[in-house]
PABALUM-398292 format. One line per field, with one value per residue (C-alpha): residue number from 1; residue in three letters; z, y, x. Coordinates in Angstrom, 1 decimal, padded with zeros to 4 digits. Layout:
<rs>
k <- NUM, ...
r <- ALA, ...
Z <- Z, ...
Y <- Y, ...
X <- X, ...
</rs>
This chain:
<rs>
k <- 1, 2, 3, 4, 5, 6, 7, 8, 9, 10, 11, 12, 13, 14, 15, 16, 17, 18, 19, 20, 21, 22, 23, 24, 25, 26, 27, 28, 29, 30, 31, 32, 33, 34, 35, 36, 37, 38, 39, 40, 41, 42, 43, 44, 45, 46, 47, 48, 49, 50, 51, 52, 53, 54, 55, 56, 57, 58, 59, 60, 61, 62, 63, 64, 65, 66, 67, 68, 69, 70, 71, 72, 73, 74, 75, 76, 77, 78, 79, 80, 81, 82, 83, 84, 85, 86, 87, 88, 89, 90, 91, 92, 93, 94, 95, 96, 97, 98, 99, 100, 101, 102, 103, 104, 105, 106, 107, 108, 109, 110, 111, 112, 113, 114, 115, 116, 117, 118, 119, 120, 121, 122, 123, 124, 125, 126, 127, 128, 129, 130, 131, 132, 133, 134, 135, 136, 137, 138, 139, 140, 141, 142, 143, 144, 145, 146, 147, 148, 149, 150, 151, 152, 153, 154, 155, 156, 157, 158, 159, 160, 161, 162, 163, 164, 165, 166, 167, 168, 169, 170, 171, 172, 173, 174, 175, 176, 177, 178, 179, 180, 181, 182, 183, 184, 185, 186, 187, 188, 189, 190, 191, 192, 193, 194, 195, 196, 197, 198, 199, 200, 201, 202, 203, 204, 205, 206, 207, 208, 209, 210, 211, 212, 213, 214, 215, 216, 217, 218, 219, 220, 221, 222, 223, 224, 225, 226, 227, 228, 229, 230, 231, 232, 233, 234, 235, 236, 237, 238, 239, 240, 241, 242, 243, 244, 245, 246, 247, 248, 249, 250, 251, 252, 253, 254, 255, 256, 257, 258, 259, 260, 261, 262, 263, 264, 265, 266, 267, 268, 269, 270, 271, 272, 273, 274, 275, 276, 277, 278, 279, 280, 281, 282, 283, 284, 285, 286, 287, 288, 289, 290, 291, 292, 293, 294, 295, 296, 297, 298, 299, 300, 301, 302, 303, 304, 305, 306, 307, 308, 309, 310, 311, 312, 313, 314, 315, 316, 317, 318, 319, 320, 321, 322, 323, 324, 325, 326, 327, 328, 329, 330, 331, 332, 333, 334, 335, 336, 337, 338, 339, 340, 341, 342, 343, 344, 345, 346, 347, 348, 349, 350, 351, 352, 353, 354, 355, 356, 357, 358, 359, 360, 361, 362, 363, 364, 365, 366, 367, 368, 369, 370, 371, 372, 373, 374, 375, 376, 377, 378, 379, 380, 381, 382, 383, 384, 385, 386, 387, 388, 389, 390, 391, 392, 393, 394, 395, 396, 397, 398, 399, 400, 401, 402, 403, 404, 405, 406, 407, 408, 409, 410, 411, 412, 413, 414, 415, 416, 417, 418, 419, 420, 421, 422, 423, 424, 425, 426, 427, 428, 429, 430, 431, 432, 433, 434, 435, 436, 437
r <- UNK, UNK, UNK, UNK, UNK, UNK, UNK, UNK, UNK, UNK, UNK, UNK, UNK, UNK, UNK, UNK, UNK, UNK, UNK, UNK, UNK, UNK, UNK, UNK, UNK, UNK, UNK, UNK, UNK, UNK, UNK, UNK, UNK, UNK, UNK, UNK, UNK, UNK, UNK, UNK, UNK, UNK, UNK, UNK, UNK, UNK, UNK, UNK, UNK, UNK, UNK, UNK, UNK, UNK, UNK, UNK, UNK, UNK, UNK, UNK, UNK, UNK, UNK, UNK, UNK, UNK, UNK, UNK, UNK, UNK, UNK, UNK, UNK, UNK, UNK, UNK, UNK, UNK, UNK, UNK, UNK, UNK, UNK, UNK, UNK, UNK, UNK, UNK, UNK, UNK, UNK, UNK, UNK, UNK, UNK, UNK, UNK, UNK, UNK, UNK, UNK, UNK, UNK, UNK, UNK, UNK, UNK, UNK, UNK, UNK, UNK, UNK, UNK, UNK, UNK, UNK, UNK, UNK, UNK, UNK, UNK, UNK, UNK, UNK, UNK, UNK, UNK, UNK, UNK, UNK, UNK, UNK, UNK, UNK, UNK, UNK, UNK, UNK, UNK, UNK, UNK, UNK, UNK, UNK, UNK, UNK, UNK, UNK, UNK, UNK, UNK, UNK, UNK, UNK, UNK, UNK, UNK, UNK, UNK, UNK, UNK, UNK, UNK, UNK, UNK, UNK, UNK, UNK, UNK, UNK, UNK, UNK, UNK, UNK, UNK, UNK, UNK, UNK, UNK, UNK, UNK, UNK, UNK, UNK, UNK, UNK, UNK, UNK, UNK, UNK, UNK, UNK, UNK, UNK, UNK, UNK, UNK, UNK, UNK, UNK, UNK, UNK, UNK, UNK, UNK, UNK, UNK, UNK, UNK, UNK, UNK, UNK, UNK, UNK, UNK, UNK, UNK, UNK, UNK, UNK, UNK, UNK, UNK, UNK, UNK, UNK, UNK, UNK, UNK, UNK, UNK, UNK, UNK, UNK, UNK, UNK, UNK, UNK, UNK, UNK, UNK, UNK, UNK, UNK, UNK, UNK, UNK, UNK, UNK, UNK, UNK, UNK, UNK, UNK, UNK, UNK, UNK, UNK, UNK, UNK, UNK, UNK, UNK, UNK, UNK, UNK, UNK, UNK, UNK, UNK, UNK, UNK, UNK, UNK, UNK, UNK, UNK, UNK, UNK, UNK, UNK, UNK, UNK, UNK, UNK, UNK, UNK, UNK, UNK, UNK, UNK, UNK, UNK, UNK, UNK, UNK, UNK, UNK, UNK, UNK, UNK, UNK, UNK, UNK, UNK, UNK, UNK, UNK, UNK, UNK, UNK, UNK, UNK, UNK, UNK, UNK, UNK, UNK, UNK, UNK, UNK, UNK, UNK, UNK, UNK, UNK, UNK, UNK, UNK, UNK, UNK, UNK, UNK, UNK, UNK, UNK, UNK, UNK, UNK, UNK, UNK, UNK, UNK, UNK, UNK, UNK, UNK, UNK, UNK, UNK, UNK, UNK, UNK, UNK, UNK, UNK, UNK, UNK, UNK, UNK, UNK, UNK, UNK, UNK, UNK, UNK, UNK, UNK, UNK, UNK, UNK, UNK, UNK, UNK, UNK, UNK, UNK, UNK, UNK, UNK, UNK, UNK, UNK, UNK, UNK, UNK, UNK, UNK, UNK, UNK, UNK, UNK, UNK, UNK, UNK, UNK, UNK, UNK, UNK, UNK, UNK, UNK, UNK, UNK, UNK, UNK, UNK, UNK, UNK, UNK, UNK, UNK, UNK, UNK, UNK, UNK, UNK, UNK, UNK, UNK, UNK, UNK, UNK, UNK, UNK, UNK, UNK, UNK, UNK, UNK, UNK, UNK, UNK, UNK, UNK, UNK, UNK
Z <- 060.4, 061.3, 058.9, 056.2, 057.5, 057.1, 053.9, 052.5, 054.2, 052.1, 048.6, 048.2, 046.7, 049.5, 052.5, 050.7, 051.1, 054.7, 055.4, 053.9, 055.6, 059.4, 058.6, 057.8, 060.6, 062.8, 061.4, 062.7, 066.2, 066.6, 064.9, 067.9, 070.5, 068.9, 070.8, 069.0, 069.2, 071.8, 074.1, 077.5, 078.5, 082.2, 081.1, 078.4, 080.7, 083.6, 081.4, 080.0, 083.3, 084.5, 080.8, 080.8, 078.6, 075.6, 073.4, 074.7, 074.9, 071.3, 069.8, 071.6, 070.6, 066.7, 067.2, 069.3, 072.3, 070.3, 071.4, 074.9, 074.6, 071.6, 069.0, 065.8, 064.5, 067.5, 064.3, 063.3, 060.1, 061.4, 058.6, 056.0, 057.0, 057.5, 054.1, 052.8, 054.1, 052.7, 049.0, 049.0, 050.2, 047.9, 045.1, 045.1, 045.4, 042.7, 039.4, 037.9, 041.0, 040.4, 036.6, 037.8, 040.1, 037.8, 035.2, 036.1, 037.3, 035.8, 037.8, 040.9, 040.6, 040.4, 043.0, 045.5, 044.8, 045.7, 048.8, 050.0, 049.1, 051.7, 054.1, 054.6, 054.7, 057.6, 059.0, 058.9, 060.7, 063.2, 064.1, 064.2, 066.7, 068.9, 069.0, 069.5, 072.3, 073.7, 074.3, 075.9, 078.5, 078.7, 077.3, 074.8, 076.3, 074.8, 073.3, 070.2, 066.4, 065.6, 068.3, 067.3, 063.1, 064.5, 066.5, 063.5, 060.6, 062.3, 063.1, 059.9, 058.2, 060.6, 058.9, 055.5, 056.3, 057.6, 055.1, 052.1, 054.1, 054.4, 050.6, 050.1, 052.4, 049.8, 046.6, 047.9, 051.1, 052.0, 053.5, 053.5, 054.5, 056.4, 058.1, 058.8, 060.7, 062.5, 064.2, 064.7, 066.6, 068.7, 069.4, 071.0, 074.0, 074.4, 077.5, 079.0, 078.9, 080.3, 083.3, 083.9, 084.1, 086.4, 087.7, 088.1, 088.7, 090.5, 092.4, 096.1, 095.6, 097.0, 095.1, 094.6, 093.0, 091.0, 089.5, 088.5, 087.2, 084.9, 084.1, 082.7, 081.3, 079.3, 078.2, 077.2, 074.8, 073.3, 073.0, 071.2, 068.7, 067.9, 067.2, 064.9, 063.0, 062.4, 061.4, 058.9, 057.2, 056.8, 053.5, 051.9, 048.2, 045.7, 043.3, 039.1, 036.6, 032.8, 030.0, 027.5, 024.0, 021.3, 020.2, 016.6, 017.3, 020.6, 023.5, 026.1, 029.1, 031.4, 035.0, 038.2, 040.7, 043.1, 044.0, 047.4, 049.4, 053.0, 055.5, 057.1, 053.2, 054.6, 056.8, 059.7, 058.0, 059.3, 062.9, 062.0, 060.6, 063.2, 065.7, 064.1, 063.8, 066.9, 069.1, 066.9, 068.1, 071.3, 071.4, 070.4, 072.3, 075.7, 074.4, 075.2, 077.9, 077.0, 079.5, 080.1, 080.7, 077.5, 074.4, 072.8, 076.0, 076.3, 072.6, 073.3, 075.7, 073.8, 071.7, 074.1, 074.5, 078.2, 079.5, 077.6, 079.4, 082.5, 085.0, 086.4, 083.0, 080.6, 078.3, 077.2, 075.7, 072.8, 071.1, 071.4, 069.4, 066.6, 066.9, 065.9, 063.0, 061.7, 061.7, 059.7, 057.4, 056.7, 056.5, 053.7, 052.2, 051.5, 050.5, 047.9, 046.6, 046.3, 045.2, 042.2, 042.0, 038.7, 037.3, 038.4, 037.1, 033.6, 033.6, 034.0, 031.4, 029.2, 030.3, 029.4, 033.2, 035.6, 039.2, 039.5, 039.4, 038.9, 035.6, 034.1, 034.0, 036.3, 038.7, 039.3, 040.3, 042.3, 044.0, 044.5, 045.9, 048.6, 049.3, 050.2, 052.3, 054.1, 054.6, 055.2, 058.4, 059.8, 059.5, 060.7, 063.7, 064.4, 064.3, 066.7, 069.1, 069.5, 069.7, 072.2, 074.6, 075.7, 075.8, 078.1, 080.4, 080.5, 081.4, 084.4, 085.7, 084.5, 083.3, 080.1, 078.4, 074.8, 073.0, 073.5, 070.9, 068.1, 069.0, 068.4, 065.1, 063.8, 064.9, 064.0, 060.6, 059.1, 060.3, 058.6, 055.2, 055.4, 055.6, 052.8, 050.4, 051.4, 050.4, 047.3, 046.2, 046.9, 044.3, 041.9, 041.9, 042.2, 038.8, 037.4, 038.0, 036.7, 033.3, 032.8, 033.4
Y <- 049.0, 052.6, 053.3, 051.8, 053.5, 056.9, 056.4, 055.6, 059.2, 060.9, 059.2, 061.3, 058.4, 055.8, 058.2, 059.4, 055.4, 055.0, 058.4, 056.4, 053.3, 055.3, 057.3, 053.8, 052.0, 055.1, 054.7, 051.0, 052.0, 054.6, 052.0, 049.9, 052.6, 053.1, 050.6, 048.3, 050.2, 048.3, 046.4, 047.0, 048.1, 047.6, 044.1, 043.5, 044.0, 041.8, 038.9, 039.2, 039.5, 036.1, 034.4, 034.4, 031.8, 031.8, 031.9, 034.8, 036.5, 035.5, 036.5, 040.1, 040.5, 040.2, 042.4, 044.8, 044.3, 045.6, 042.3, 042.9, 046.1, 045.2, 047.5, 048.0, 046.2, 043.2, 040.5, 042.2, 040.4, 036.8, 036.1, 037.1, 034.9, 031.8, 032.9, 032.7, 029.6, 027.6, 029.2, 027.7, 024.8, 024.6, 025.5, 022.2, 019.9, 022.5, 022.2, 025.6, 027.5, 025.5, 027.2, 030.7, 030.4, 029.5, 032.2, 035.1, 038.3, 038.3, 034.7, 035.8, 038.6, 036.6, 034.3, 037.7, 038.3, 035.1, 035.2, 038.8, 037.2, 034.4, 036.9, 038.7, 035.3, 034.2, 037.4, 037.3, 033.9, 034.7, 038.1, 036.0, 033.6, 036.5, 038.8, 035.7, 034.9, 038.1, 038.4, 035.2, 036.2, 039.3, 041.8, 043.9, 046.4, 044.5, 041.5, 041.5, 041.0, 044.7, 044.9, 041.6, 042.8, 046.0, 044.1, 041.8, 044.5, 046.4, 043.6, 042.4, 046.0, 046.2, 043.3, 043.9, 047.4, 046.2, 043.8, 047.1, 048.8, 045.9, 045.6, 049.6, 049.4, 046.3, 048.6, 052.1, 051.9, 049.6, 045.9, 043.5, 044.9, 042.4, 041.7, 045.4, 045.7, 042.4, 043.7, 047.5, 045.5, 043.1, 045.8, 048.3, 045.1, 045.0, 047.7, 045.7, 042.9, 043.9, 045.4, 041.6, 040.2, 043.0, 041.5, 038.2, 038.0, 041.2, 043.0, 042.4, 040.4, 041.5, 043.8, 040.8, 038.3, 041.2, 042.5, 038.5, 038.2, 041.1, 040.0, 036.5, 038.3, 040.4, 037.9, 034.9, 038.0, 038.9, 035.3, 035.1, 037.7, 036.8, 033.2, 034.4, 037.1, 033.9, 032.0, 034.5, 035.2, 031.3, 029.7, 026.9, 027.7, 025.8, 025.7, 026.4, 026.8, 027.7, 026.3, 028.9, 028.9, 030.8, 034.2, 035.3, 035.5, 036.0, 033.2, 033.9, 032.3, 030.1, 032.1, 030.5, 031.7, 029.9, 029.4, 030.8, 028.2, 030.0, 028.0, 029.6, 030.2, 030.7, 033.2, 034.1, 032.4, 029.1, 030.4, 032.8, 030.0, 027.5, 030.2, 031.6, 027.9, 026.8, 030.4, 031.1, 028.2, 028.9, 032.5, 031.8, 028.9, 031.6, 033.3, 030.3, 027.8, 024.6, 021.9, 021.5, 017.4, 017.3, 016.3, 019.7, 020.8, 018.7, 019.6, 023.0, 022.5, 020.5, 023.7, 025.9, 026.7, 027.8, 024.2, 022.8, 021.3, 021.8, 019.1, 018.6, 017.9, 016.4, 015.2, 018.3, 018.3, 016.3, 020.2, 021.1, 017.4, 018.9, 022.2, 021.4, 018.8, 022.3, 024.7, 021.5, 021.0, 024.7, 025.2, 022.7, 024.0, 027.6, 026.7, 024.4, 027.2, 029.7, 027.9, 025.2, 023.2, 021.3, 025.0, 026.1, 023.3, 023.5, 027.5, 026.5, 023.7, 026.0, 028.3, 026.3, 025.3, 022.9, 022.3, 020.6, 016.4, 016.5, 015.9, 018.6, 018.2, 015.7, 014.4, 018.7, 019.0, 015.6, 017.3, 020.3, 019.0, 016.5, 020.0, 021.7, 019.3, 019.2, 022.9, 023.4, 021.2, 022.8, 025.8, 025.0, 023.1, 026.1, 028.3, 025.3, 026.2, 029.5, 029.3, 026.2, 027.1, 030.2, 027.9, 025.2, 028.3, 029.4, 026.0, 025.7, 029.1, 030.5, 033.9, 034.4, 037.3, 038.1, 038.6, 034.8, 033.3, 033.4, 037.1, 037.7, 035.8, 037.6, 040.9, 040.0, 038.1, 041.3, 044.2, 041.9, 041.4, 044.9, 046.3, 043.8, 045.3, 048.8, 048.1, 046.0, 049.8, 051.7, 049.3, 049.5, 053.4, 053.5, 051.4, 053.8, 056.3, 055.3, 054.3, 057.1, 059.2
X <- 008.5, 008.4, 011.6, 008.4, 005.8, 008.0, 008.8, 005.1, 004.2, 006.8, 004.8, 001.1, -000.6, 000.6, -000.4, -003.6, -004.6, -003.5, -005.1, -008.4, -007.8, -007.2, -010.4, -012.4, -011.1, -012.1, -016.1, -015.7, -014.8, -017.4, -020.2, -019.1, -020.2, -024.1, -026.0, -028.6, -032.1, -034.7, -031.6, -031.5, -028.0, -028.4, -029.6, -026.9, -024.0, -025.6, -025.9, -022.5, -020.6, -021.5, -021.1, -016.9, -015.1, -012.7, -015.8, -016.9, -013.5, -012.4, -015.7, -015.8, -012.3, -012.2, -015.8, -013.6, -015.8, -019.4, -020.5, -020.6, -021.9, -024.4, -023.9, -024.8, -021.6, -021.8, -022.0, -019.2, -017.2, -017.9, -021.0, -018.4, -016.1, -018.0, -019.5, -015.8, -015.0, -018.8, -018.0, -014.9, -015.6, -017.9, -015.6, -014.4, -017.7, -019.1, -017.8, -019.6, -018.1, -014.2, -014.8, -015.1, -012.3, -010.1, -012.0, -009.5, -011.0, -014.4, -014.5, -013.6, -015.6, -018.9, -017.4, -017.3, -021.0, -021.9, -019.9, -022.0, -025.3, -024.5, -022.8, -026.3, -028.2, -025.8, -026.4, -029.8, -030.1, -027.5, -029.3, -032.8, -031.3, -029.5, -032.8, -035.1, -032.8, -032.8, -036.5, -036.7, -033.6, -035.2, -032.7, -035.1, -037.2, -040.3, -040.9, -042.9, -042.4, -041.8, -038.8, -037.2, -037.3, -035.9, -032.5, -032.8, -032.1, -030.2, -027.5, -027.5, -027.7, -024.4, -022.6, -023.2, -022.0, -018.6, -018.2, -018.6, -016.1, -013.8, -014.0, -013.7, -010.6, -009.1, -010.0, -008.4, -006.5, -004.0, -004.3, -007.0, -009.6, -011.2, -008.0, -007.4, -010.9, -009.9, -006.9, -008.6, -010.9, -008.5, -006.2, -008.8, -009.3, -005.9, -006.0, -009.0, -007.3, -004.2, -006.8, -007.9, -004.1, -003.7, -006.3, -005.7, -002.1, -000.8, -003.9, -003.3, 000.0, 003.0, 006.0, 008.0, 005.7, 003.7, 007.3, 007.9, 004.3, 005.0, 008.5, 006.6, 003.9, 006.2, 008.3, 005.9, 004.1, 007.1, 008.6, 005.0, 005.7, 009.3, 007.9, 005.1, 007.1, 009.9, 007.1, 005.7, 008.3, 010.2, 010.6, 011.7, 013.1, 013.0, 016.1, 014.9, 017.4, 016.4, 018.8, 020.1, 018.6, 019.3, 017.1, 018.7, 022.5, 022.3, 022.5, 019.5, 019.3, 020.5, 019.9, 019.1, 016.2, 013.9, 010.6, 010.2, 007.2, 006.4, 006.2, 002.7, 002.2, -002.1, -001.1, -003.7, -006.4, -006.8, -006.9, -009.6, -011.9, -011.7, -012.3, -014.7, -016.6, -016.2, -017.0, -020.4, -022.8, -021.2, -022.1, -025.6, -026.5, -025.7, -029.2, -031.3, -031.8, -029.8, -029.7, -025.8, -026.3, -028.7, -026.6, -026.7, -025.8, -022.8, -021.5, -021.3, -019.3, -016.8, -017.1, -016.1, -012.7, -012.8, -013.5, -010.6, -007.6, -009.6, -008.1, -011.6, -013.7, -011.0, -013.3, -014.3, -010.7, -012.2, -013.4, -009.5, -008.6, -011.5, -010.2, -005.9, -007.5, -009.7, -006.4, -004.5, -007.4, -007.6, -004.2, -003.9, -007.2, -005.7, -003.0, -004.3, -006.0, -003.3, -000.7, -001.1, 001.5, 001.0, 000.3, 003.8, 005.8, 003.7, 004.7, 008.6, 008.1, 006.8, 009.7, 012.6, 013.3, 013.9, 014.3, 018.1, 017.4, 013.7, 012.5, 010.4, 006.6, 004.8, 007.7, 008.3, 004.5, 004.8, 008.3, 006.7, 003.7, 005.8, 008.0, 004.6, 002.8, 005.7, 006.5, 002.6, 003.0, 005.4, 003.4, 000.2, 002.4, 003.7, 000.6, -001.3, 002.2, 001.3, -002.6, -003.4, -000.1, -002.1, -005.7, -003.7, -002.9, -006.2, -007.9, -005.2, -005.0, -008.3, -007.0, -009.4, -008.2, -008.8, -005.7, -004.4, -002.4, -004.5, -005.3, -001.1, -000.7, -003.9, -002.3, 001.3, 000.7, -001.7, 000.7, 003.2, 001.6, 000.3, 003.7, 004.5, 002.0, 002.5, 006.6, 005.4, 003.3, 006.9, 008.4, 006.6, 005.4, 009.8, 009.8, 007.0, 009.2, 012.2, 010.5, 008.7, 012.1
</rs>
């Protein structure tokens, strides 16, 4: 990684976009320190120190903890994201919105628009909700119309604002920019969370069982890693050989390569909308009073990550059965949209190819699509592994920190894929060269 990360400061174009990428990422942190006019801070923190759950904890973690302290950014990218996840939902019940997908750039172009027009309608709802809610806890200053269109704006001014950067950091730095902002965020709570396991499981103990507490620590995060980095990077391959032919008097042809199918071929993804689902309603419903025993009350709880697996309310475990059928169905969901199967055995039809003992055509796409379902299971298996073990902890031992499970796969699988593209640029500005010499 830092062998990479040397070599892409040694090319001017590559370093000029990380340079760009650092800088924007730097605007995000200090938009997370300029406090939402008309909230009262002494007010803000009270109320937030006695709400403590997983919901709480993811949320202020992917908003790199301008929740809790209400900035301008506390929406953060979430609006976008849901907003991602209803268009393409809807790309499939639409047919109009399956066209443009399918309509090359100028599709997905139009299909991006659509997307910011309902990221600013979410955040306009979501702010609505949070700033009607604050009045009535008693959080802003004053309580009128003028101070609630004030929190209201200025929330969803702060989303839209992230989401342009996210996009600006896509167009001329390096990454996803969405994803980048994501893990800017999770990674500045990492300190405060490493304060609360202190916390928890080494203040006041003794050398001994504070040295083996570390020693656990340490290992079950890096054991965590190592699984997710495997994980990202497995793949199944798929066998193709092309028969020779002839082109004028010369015999073409006839080399074998291989489709290469990732086994977590969504990446991050999947993760980041079920949490983002299930932690929203949550978030909000803290801003008014909901009677726990009332039905609304009791589904979110079941919503809420921090009473899952609790010994003493088991049937709140029902959000964490929802919650693994979410990452499966989203897992499949991206995937179908990324890669087509019946596409890719039409292109190495038309081609000349096959894959060795399928016949070309519909029984490849068929093969291909039974290879796939089965390598996307094993994926988002693996990526439930690694997010629920740390929520089983949690309901047991009650040590809510924010960078859980899914925290480390969003952090591992974008510095993975990041390093990815940034190699992918060195390749082909190396190629460049080489032509043009």
């Amino acid at each position: 990684m830092l062998k990479t990360l040397r070599n892409a400061l040694k090319i001017k174009d590559i370093r000029t976009k990380l340079i760009y990428t650092f800088f924007m990422l730097v605007v995000v942190r200090i938009g997370c320190a300029i406090p939402v006019p008309g909230v009262n801070s002494a007010m803000i923190k009270s109320f937030f120190q006695n709400q403590i759950g997983d919901a709480f904890s993811f949320f202020d973690a992917i908003t790199g903890g301008s929740f809790t302290n209400m900035s301008i950014f506390a929406l953060s990218i979430t609006p976008y994201i849901t907003s991602s996840i209803i268009i393409q939902l809807l790309t499939i019940a639409i047919p109009k919105l399956e066209e443009m997908q399918k309509d090359g750039e100028d599709g997905r172009k139009k299909l991006a628009e659509y997307t910011r027009y309902v990221t600013v309608a979410l955040a306009l709802i979501e702010s609505t909700a949070m700033a009607i809610g604050f009045g009535t806890q008693g959080i802003l200053t004053s309580f009128h119309v003028g101070s609630v269109a004030v929190v209201v704006v200025t929330l969803t001014a702060g989303s839209a604002f992230l989401m342009w950067m996210g996009e600006r950091i896509t167009e001329k730095g390096v990454g996803n920019g969405i994803s980048m902002i994501l893990l800017f965020n999770i990674v500045a709570r990492i300190p405060s969370d490493f304060v609360t396991l202190y916390e928890r499981f080494m203040k006041g103990k003794s050398v001994a069982v504070a040295g083996l507490a570390v020693l656990i620590i340490a290992a079950v995060i890096i054991g965590v890693i190592a699984f997710v980095v495997m994980l990202q990077g497995g793949e199944r391959r798929i066998a193709v050989q092309y028969a020779k032919k002839t082109q004028g008097k010369k015999l073409v042809g006839g080399q074998s390569t291989h489709i290469p199918l990732k086994v977590n071929t969504a990446g991050v993804m999947p993760i980041i909308f079920a949490g983002s689902l299930f932690s929203m309603p949550v978030v909000i419903s803290r801003f008014f009073s909901i009677n726990a025993e009332s039905i609304g009350g009791k589904i979110i709880n079941t919503l809420n990550q921090s009473n899952w697996c609790d010994p003493s309310r088991p049937w709140y475990s029902i959000g964490l059965l929802i919650y693994i059928v979410l990452v499966v169905f989203f897992a499949y969901f991206y995937t179908s949209i990324t890669f087509n199967p019946i596409e890719v055995a039409n292109n190495i039809k038309k081609q000349g190819g096959f894959v060795p003992g399928i016949r070309p055509g519909k029984p490849t796409a068929d093969y291909l699509t039974k290879i796939l379902n089965y390598v996307i299971f094993i994926g988002a298996a693996g990526l439930l592994f690694v997010a629920i073990v740390p929520i089983i902890v949690s309901g047991v031992f009650k040590a809510n920190v924010s960078f859980g499970g899914t925290s480390l796969i969003i952090i591992v699988g974008v510095i993975l894929e990041t390093l990815k593209q940034i190699e992918s640029q060195m390749l082909v500005r190396y190629y460049k060269g080489f032509l043009n010499d």
